[in-house]
C-alpha positions in Angstrom: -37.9 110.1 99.9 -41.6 109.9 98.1 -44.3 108.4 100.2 -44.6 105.8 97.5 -41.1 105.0 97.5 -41.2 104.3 101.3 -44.1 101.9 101.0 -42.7 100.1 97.8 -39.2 99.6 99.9 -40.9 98.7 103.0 -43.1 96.2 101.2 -39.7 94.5 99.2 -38.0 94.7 103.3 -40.9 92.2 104.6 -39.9 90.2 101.8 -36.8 89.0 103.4 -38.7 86.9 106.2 -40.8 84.9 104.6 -37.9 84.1 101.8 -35.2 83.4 104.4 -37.7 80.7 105.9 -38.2 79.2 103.1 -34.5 78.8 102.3 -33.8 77.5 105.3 -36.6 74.8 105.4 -35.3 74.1 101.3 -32.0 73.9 102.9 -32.9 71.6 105.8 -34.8 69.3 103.8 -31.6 68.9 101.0 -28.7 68.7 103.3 -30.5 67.0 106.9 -31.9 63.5 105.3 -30.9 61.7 108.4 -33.9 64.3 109.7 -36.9 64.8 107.6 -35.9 61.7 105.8 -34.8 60.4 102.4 -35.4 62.0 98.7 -35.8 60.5 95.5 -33.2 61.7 92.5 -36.6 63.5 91.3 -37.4 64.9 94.5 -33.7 66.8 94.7 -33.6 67.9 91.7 -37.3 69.5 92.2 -35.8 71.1 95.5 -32.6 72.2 94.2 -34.5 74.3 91.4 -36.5 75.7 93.9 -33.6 76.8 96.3 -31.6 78.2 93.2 -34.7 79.8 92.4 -35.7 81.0 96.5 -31.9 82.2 96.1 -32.6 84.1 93.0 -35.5 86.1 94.4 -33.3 86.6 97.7 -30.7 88.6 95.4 -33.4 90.6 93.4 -34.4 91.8 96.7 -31.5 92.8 98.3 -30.6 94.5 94.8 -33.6 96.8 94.6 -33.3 98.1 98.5 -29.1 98.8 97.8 -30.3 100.7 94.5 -32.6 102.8 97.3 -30.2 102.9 99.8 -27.7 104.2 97.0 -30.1 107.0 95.8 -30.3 108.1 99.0 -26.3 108.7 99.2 -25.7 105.8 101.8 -22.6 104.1 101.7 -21.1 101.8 104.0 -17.2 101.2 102.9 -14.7 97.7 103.8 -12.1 96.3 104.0 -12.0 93.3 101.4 -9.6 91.3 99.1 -10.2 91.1 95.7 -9.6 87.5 95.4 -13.1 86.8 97.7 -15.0 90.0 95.9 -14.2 88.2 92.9 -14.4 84.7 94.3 -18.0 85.6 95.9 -19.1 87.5 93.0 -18.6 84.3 90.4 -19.9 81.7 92.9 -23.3 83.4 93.2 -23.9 83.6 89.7 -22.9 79.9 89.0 -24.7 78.3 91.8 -27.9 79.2 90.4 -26.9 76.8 87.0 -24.4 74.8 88.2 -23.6 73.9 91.8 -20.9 71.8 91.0 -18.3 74.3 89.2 -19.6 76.6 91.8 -18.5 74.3 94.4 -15.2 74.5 92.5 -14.7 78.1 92.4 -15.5 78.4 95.9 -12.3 76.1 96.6 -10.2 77.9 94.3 -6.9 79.2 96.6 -5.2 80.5 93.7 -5.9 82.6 90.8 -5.0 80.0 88.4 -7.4 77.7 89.5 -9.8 80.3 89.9 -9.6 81.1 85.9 -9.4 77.6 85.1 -12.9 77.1 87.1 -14.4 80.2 85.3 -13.0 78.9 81.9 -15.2 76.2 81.8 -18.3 78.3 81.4 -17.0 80.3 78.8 -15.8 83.3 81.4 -12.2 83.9 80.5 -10.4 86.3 83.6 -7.3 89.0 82.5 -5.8 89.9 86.4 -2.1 90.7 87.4 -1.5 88.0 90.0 0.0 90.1 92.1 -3.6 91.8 92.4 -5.4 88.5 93.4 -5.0 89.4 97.4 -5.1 93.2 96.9 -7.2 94.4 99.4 -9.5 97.5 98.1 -11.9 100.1 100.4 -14.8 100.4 99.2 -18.6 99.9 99.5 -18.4 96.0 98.5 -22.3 95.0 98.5 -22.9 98.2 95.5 -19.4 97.2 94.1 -20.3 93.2 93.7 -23.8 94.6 92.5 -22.3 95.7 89.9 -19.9 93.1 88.8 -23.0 90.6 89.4 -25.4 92.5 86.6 -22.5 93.0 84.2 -21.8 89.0 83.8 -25.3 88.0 84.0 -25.8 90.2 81.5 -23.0 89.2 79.2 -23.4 85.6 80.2 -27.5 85.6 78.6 -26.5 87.8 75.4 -23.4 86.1 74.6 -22.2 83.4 71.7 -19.5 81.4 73.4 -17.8 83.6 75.5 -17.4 86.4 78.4 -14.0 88.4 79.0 -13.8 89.9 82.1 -11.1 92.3 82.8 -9.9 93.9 86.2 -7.2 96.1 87.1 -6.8 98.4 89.7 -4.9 102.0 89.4 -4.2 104.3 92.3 -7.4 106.2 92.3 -10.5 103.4 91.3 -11.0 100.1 90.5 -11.8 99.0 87.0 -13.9 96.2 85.5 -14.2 95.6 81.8 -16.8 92.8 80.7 -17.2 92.1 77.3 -19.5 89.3 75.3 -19.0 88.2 72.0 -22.5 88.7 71.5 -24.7 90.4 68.4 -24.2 93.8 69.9 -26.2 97.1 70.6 -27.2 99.3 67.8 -25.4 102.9 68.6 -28.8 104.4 68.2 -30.0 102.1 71.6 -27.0 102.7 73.6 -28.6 105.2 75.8 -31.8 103.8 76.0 -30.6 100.2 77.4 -29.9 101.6 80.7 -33.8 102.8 80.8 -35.9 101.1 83.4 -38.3 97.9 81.7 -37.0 99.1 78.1 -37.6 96.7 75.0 -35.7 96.5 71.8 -38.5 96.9 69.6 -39.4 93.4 67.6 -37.8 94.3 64.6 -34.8 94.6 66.1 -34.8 91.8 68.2 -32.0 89.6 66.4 -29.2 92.3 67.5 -30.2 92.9 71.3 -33.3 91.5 73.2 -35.0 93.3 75.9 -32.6 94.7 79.2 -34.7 94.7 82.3 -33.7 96.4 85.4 -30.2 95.3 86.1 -28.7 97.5 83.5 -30.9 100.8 84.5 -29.3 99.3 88.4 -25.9 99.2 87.3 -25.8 103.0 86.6 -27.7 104.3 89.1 -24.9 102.4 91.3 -22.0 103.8 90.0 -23.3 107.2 89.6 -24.1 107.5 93.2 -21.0 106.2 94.1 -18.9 109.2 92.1 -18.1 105.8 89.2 -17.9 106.1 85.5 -19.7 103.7 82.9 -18.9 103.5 79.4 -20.8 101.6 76.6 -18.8 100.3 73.3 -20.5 98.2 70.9 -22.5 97.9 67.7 -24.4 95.1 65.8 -22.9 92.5 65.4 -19.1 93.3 67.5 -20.4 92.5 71.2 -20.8 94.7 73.8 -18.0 95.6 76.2 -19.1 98.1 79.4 -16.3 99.6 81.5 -16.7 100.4 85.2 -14.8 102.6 87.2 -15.0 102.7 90.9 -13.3 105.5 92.6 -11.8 104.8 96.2 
């Protein structure tokens, strides 16, 4: 590994500290009244944003040292149902805009309550229910990485709506996500997986600027012996297809 890539994952590392404490003091201060004393409607709502936000920052983190941990061929492979992958996966994203359907999701026991949860922000779920407590091997921090980008992703370019697909065949697992979004030029579908690149201003009404997550994504998969394909043009959404080998 570069010199400078040590220093710039060692600096993200120490980053973890000071963030968990301040979680854990947002935390304290939201859930242990009877303690620190009462809040104001204001004073939550000032606190939440800042937890959803500590939380936020937490996640970035952890993404950039897996992406470093990934290029360096480390794995670490479990045991896990897809029901909590997926479960886990959707109540992360949602907490940071809405704690209550979150809280929702997170009590879901079945899949048809699950997808009714989801439906209500516009994320619409295609899984054979006799997959919902499949369990899968694989390495599931890179794996919910990946689902985790994908829907963000779809979720801030979309009109209305977010179909997420999963199936799982003998030899990989597969997640399609697709937005109804204005699309991705063909001429762009290579470059949108570059590092901090920017539609150009012009151009801006048929895909803003990806940062990092997409550029993530692959880098993920490819280190993990995955597939990633791209199908969309202006104004037909995007769709990407994952495919995680066991």
């Amino acid at each position: 590994m570069e010199r400078n890539r040590i220093k710039f994952e060692f600096l993200v590392h120490d980053l973890k500290v000071p963030l968990a404490v301040i979680e854990a003091g947002l935390i304290s201060l939201l859930h242990k009244q009877e303690k620190y004393g009462s809040l104001t409607d204001q004073q939550t709502k000032v606190l939440e944003r800042a937890l959803r936000n500590t939380i936020i920052t937490r996640t970035l983190v952890n993404d950039t040292l897996e992406i470093g941990r990934s290029s360096q061929g480390i794995t670490s492979k479990t045991r896990f149902n897809l029901s909590a992958f997926l479960l886990d996966t959707l109540v992360e994203i949602l907490d940071l805009n809405d704690h209550e359907v979150a809280e929702k999701v997170k009590q879901s026991p079945t899949l048809p309550e699950f997808k009714n949860h989801i439906a209500q922000k516009g994320i619409y779920l295609e899984l054979e229910d006799a997959l919902w407590q499949k369990e899968l091997s694989l390495d599931e921090s890179k794996s919910k990485q990946i689902l985790r980008n994908l829907l963000t992703n779809a979720l801030k370019y979309r009109k209305s709506r977010v179909d997420l697909k999963v199936n799982v065949r003998a030899d990989c697992l597969q997640i399609a996500v697709r937005d109804d979004g204005e699309g991705i030029p063909a001429d762009y579908h290579q470059r949108i997986f570059e590092c901090y690149f920017q539609m150009d201003a012009k151009n801006c009404s048929c895909v803003r600027g990806h940062g990092l997550g997409l550029a993530g994504v692959q880098v993920l998969i490819e280190d993990m012996g995955g597939q990633l394909f791209l199908d969309s043009d202006v104004g037909k959404g995007a769709s990407f297809l994952v495919k995680i080998p066991f």
